[in-house]
N, CA, C and O atoms as CSV, one atom per row, in Angstrom:
chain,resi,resn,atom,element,x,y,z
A,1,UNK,N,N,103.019,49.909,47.960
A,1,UNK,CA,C,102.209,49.148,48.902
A,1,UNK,C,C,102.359,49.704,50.317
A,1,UNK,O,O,101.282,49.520,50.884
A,2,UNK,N,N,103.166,50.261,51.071
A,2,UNK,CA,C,103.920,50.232,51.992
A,2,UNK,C,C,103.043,51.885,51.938
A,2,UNK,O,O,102.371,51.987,52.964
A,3,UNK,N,N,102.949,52.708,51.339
A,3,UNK,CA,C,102.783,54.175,51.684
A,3,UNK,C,C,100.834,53.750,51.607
A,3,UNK,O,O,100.015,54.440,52.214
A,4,UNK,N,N,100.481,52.667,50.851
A,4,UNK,CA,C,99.245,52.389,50.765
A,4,UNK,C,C,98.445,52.114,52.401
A,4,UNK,O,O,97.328,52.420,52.817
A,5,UNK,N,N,99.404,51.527,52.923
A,5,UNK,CA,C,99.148,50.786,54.102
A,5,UNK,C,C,99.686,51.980,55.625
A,5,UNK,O,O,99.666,51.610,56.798
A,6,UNK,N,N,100.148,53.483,55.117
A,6,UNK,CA,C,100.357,54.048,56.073
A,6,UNK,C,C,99.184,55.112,55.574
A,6,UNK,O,O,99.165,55.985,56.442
A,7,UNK,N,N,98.251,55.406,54.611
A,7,UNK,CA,C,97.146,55.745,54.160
A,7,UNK,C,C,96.246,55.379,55.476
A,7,UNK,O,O,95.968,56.100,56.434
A,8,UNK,N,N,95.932,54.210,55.247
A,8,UNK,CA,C,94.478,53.725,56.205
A,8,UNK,C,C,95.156,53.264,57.432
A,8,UNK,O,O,94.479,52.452,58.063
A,9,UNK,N,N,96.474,53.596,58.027
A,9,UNK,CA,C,96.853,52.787,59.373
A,9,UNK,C,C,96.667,54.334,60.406
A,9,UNK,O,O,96.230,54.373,61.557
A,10,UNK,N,N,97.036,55.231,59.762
A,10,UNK,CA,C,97.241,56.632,60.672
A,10,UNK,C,C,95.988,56.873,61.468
A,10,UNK,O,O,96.092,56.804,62.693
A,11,UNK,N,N,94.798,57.150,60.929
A,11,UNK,CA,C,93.639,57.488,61.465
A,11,UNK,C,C,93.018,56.191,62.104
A,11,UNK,O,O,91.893,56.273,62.596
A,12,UNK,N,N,93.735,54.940,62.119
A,12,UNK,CA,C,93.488,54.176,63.169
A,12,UNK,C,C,94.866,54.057,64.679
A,12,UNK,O,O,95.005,53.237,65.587
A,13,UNK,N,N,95.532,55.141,64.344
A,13,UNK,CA,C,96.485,55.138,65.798
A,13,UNK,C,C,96.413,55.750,66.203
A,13,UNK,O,O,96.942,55.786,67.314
A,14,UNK,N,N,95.420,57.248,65.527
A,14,UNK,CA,C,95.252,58.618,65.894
A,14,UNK,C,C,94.512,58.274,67.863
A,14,UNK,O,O,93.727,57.471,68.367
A,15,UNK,N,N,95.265,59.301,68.298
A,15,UNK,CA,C,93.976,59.266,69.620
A,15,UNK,C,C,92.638,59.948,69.330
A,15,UNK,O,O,92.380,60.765,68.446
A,16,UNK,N,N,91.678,59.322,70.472
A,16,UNK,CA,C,90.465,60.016,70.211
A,16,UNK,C,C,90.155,61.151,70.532
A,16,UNK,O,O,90.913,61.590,71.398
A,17,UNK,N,N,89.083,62.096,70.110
A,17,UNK,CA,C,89.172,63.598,70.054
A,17,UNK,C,C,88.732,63.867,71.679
A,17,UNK,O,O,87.879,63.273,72.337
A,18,UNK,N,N,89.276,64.543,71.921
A,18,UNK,CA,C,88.786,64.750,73.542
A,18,UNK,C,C,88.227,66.385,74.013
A,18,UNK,O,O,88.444,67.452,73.439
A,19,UNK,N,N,87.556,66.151,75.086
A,19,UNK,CA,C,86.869,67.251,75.313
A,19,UNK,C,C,87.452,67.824,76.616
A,19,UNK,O,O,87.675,67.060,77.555
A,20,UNK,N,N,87.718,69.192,76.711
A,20,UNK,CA,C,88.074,69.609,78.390
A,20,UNK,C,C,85.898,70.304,78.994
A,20,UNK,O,O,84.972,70.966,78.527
A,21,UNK,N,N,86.215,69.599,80.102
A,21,UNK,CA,C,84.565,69.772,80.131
A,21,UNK,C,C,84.514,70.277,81.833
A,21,UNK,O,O,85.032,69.728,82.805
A,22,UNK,N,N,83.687,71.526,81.760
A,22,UNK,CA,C,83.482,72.273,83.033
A,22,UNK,C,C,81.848,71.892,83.673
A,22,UNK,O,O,80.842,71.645,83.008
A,23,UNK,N,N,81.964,71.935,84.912
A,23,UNK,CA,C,80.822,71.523,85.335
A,23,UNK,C,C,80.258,72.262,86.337
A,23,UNK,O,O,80.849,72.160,87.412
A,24,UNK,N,N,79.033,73.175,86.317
A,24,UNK,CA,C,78.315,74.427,87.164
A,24,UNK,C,C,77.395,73.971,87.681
A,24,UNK,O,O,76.361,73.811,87.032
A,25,UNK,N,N,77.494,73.542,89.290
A,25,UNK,CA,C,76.625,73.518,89.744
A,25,UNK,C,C,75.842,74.637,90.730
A,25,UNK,O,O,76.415,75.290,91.602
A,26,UNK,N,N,74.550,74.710,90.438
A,26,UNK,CA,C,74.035,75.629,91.220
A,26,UNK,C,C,72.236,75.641,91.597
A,26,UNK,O,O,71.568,74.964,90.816
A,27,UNK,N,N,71.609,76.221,92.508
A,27,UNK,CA,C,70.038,76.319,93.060
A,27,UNK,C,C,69.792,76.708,91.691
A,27,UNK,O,O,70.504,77.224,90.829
A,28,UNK,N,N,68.358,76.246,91.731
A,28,UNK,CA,C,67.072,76.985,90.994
A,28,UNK,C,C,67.165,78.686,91.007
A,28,UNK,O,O,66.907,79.501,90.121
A,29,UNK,N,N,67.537,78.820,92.086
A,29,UNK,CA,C,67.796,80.408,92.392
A,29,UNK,C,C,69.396,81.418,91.561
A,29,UNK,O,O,69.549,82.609,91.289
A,30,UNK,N,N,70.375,80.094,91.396
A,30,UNK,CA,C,71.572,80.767,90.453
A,30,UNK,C,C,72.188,80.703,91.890
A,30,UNK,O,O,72.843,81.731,91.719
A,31,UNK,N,N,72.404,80.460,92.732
A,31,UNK,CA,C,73.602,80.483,94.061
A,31,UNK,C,C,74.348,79.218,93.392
A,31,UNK,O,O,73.707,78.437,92.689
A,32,UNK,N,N,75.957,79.016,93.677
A,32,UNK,CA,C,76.836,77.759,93.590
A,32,UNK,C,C,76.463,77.387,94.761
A,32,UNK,O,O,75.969,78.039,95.681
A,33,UNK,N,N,76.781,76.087,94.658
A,33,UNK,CA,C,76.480,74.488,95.362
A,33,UNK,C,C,77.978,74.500,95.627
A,33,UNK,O,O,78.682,74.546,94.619
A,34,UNK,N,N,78.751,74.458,97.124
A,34,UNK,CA,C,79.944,73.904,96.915
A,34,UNK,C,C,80.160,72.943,97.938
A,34,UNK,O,O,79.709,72.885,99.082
A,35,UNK,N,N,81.298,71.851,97.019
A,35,UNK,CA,C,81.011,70.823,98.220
A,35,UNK,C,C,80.297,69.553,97.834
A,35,UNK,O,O,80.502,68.495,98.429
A,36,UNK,N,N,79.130,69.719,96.443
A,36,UNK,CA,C,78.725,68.791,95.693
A,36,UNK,C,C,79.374,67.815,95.166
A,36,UNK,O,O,80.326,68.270,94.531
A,37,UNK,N,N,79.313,66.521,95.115
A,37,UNK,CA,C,80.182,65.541,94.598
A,37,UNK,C,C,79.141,65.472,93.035
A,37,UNK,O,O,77.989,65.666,92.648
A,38,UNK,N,N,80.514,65.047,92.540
A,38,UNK,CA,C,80.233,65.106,90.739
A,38,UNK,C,C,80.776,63.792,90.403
A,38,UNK,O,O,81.919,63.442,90.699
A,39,UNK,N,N,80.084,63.208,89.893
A,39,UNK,CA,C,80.318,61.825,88.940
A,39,UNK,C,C,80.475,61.873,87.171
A,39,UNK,O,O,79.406,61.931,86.565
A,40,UNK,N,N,81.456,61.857,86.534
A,40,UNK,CA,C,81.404,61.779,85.474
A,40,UNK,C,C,81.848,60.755,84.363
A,40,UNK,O,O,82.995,60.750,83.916
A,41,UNK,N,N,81.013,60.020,84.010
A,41,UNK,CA,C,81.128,58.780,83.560
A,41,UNK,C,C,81.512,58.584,81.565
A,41,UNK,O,O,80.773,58.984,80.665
A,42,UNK,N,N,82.129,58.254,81.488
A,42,UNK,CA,C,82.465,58.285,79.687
A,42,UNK,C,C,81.410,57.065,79.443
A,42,UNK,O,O,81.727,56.014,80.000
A,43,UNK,N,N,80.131,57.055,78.645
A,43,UNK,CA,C,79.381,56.455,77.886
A,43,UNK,C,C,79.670,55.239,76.836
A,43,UNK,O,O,79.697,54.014,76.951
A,44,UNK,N,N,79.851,56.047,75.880
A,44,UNK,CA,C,79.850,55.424,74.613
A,44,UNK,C,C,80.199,56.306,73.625
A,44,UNK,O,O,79.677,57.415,73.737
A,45,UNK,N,N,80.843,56.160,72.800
A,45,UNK,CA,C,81.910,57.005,71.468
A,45,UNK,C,C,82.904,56.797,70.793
A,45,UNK,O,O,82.660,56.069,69.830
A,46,UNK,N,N,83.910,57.113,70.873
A,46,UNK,CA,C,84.516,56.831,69.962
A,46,UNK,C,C,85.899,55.458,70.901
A,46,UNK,O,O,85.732,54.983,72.024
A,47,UNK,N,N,86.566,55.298,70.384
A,47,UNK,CA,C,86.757,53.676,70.678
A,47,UNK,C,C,87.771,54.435,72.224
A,47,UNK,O,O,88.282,55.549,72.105
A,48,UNK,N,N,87.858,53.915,73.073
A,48,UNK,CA,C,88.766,54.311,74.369
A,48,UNK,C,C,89.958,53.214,74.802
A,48,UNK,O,O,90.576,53.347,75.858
A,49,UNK,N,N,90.178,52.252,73.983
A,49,UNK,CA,C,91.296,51.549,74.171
A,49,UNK,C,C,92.156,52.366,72.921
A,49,UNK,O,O,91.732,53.072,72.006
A,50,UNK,N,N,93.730,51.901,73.342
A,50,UNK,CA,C,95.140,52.257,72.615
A,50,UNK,C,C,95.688,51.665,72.735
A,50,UNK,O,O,96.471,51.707,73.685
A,51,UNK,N,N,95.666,50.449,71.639
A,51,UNK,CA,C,96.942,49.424,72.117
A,51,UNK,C,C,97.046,48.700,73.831
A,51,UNK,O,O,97.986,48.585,74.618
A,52,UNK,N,N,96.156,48.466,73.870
A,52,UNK,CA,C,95.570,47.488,75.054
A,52,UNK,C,C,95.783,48.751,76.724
A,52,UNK,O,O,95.467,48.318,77.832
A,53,UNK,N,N,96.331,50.200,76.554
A,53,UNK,CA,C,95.933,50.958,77.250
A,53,UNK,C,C,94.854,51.617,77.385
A,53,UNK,O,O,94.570,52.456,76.530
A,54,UNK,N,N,94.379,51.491,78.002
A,54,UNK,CA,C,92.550,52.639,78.353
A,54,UNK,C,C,93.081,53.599,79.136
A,54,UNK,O,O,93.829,53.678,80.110
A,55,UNK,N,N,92.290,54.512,78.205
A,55,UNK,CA,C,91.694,55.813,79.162
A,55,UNK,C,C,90.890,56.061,80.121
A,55,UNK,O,O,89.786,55.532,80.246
A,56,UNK,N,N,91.456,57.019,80.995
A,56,UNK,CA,C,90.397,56.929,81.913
A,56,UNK,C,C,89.128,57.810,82.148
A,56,UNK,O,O,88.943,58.986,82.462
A,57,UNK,N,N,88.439,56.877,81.899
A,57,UNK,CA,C,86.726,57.320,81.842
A,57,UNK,C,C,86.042,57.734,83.240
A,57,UNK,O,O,85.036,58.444,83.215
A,58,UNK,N,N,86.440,57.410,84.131
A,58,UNK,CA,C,85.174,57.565,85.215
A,58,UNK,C,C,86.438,58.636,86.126
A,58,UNK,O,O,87.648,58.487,86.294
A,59,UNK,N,N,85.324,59.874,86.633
A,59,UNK,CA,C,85.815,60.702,87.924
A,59,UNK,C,C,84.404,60.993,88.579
A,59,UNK,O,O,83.221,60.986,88.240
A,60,UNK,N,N,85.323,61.304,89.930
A,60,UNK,CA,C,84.759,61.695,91.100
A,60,UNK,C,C,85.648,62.227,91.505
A,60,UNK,O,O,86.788,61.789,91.654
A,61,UNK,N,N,84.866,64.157,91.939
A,61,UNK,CA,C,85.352,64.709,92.245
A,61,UNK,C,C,84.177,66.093,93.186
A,61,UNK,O,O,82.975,65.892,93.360
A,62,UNK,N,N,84.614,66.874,93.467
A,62,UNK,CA,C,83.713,67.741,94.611
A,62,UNK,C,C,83.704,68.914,93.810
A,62,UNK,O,O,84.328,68.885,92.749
A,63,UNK,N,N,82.739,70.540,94.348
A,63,UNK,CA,C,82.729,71.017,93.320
A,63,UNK,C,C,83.480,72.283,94.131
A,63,UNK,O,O,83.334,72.136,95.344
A,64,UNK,N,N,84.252,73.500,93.780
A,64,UNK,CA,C,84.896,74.558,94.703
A,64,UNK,C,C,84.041,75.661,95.268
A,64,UNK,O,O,82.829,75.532,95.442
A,65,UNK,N,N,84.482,76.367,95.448
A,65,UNK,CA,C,83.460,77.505,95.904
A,65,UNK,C,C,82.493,77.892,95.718
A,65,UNK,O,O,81.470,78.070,96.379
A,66,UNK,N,N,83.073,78.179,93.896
A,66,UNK,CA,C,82.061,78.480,92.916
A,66,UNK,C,C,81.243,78.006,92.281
A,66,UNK,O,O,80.612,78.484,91.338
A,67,UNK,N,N,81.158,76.380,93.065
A,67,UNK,CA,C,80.052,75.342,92.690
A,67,UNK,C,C,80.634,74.757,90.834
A,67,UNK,O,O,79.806,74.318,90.037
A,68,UNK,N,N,81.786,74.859,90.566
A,68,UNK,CA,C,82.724,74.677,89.767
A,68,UNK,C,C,83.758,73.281,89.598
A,68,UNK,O,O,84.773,73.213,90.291
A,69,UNK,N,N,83.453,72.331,88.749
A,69,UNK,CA,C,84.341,71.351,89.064
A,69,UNK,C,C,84.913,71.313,87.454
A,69,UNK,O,O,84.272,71.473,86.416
A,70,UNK,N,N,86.280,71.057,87.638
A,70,UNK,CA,C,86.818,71.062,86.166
A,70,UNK,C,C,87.614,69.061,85.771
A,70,UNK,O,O,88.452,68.382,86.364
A,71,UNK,N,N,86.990,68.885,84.846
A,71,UNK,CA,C,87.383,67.185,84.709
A,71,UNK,C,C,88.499,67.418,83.330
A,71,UNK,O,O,88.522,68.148,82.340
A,72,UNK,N,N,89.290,66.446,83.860
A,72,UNK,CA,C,90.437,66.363,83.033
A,72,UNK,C,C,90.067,65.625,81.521
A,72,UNK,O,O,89.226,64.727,81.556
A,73,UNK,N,N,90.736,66.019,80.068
A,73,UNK,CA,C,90.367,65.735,78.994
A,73,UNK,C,C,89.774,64.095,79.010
A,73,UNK,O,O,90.409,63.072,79.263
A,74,UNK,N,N,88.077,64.276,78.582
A,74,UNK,CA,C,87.557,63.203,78.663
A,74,UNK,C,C,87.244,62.938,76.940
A,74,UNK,O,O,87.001,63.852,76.151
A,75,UNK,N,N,87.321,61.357,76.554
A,75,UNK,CA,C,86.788,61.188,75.077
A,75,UNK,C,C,85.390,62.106,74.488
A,75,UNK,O,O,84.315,62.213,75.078
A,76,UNK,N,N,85.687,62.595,73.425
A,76,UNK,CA,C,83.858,62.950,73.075
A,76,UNK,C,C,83.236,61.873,73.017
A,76,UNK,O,O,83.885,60.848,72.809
A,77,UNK,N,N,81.753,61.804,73.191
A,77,UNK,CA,C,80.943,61.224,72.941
A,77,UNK,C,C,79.699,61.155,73.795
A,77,UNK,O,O,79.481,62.248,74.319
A,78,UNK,N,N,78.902,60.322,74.074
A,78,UNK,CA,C,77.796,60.342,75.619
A,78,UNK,C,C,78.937,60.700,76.529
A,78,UNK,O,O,80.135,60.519,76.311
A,79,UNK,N,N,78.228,61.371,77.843
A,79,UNK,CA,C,78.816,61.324,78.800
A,79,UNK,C,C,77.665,60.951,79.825
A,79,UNK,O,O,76.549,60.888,79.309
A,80,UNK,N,N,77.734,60.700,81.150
A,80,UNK,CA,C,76.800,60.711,82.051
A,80,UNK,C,C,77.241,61.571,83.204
A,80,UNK,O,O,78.407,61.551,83.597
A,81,UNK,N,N,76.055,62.536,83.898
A,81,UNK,CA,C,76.961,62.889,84.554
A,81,UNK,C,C,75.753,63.543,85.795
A,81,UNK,O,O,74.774,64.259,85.584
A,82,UNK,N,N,76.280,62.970,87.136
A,82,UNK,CA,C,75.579,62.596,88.422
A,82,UNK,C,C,75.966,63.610,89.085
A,82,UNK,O,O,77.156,63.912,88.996
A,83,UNK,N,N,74.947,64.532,90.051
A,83,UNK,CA,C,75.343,65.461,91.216
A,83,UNK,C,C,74.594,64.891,92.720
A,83,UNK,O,O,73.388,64.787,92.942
A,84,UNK,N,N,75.474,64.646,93.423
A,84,UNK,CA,C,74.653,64.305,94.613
A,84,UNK,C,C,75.235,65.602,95.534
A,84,UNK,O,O,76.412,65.948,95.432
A,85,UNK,N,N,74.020,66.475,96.698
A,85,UNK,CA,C,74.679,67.743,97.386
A,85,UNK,C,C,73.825,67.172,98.554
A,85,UNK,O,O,72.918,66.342,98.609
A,86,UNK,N,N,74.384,67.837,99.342
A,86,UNK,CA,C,73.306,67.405,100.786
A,86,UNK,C,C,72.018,68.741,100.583
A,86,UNK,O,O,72.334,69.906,100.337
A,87,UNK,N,N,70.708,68.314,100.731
A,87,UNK,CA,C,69.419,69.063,100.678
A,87,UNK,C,C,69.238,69.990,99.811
A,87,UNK,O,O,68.856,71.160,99.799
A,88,UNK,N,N,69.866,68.617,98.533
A,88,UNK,CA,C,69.163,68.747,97.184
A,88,UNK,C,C,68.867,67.316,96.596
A,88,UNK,O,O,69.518,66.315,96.897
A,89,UNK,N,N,67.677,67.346,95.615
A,89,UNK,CA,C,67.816,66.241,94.828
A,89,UNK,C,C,68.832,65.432,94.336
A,89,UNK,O,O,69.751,66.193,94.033
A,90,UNK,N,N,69.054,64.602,94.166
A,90,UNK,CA,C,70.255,64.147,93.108
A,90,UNK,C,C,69.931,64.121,91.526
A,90,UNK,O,O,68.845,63.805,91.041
A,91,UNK,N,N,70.538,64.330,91.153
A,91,UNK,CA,C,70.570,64.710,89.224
A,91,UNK,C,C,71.312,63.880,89.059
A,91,UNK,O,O,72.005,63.435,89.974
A,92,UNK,N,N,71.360,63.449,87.826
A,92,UNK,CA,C,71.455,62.318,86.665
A,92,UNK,C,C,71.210,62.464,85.207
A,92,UNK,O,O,70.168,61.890,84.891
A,93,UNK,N,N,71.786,63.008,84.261
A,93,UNK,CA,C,71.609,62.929,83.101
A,93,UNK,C,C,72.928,62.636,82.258
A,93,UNK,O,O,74.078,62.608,82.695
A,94,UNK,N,N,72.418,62.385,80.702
A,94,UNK,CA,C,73.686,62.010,79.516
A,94,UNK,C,C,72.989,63.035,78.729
A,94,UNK,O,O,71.882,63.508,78.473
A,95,UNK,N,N,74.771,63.151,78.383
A,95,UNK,CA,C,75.104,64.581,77.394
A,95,UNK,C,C,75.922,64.017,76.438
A,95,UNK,O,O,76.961,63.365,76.539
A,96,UNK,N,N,75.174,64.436,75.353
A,96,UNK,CA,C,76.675,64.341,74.084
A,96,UNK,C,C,77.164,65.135,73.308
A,96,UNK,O,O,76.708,65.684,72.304
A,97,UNK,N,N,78.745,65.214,74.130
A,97,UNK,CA,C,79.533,65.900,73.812
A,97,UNK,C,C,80.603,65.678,72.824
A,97,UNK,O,O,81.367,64.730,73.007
A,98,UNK,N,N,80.736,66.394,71.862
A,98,UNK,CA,C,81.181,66.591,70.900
A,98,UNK,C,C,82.259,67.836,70.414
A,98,UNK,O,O,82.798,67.968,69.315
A,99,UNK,N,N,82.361,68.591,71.483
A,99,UNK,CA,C,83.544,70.450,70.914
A,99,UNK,C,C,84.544,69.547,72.037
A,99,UNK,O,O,84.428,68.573,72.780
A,100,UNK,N,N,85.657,70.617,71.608
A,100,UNK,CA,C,86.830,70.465,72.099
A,100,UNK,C,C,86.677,71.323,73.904
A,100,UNK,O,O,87.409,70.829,74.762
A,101,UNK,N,N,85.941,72.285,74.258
A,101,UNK,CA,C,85.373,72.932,75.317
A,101,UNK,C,C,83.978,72.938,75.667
A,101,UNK,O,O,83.082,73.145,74.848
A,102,UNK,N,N,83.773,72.675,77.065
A,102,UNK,CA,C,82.333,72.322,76.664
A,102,UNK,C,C,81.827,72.573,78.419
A,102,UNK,O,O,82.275,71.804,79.270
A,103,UNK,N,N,80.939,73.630,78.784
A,103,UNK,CA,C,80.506,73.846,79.968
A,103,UNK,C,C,78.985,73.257,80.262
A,103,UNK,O,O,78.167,73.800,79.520
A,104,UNK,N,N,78.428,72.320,81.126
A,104,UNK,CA,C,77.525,71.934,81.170
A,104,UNK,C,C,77.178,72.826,82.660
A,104,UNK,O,O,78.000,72.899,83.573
A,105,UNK,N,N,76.185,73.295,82.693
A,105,UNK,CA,C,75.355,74.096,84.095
A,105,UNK,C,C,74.444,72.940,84.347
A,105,UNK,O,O,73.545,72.617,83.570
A,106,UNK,N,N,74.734,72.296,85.531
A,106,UNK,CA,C,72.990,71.780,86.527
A,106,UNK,C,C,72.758,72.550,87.230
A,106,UNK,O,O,73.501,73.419,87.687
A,107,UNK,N,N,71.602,72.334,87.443
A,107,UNK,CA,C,70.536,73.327,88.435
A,107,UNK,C,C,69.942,72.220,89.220
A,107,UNK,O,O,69.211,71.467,88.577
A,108,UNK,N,N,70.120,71.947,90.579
A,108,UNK,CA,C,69.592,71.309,91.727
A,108,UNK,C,C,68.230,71.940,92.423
A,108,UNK,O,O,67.979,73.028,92.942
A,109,UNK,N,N,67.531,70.826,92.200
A,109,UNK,CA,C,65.917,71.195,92.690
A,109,UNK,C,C,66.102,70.627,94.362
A,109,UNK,O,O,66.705,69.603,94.680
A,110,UNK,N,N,65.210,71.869,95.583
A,110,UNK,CA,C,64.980,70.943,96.369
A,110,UNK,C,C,64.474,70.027,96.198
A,110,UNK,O,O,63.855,69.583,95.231
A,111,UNK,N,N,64.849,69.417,97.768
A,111,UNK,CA,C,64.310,68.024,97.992
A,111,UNK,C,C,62.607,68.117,98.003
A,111,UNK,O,O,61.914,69.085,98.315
A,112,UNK,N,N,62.227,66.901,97.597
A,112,UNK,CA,C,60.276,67.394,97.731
A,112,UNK,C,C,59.824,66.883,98.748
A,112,UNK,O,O,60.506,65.927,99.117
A,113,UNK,N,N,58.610,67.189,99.630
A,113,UNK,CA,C,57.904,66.492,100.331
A,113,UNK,C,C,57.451,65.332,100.366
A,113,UNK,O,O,56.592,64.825,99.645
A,114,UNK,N,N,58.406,64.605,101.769
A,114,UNK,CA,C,57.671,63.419,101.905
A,114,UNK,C,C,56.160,63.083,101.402
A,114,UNK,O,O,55.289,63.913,101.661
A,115,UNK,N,N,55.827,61.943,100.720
A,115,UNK,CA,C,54.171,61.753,100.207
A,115,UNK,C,C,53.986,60.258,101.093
A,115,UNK,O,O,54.527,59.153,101.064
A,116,UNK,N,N,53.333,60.653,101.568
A,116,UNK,CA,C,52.852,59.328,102.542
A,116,UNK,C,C,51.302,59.145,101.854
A,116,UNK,O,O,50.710,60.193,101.597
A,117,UNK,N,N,50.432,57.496,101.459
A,117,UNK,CA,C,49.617,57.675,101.337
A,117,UNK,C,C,48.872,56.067,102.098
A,117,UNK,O,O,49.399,54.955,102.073
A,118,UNK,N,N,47.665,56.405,102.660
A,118,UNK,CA,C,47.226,55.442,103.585
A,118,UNK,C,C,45.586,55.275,102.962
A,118,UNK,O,O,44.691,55.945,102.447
A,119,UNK,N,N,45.890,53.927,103.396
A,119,UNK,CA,C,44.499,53.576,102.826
A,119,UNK,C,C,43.911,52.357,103.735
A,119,UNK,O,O,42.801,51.884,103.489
């Protein structure tokens, strides 16, 4: 009974699979963005409590030279993940991630022309 019950208990104490995840920001043109703040938000996946400890899901962080920000092992699963730069758009999308390494590239569009319309 006892080896029955360490059968189905293991893969519920196991931690969840985690991803090391790199983040490239750069122009339409391929130049790095540095200096960009990066938001990276854990979604939805696989369970993120441990025995009433959580992981931590949400960073904010800036990006280096090389328009390069590296986030510490996050759960697989959705991620969301926000670039705000000064005189660029802001970006916003979810990714689901799933490898153990995993480089996501944004590409920042300028800002567009004011549209004023009068009637």
């Amino acid at each position: 009974m006892l080896a029955w019950c360490a059968v189905f208990a293991a893969p519920a104490l196991a931690a969840p699979a985690m991803t090391n995840l790199k983040v490239e920001v750069k122009t339409l043109g391929g130049n790095p963005i540095e200096r960009a703040s990066v938001v990276v938000r854990f979604v939805e996946g696989r369970s993120v409590a441990k025995f009433g400890k959580r992981i931590r899901t949400n960073w904010e962080m800036r990006t280096n030279q090389d328009g390069v920000v590296k986030i510490p092992p996050i759960p697989q699963g959705k991620i969301l993940i926000q670039v705000i730069a000064k005189g660029f758009q802001t970006f916003g999308q979810t990714y689901d991630v799933n490898e153990e390494e995993k480089t996501i590239e944004v590409r920042l569009k300028p800002p567009q022309p004011q549209h004023t319309e009068h009637r």
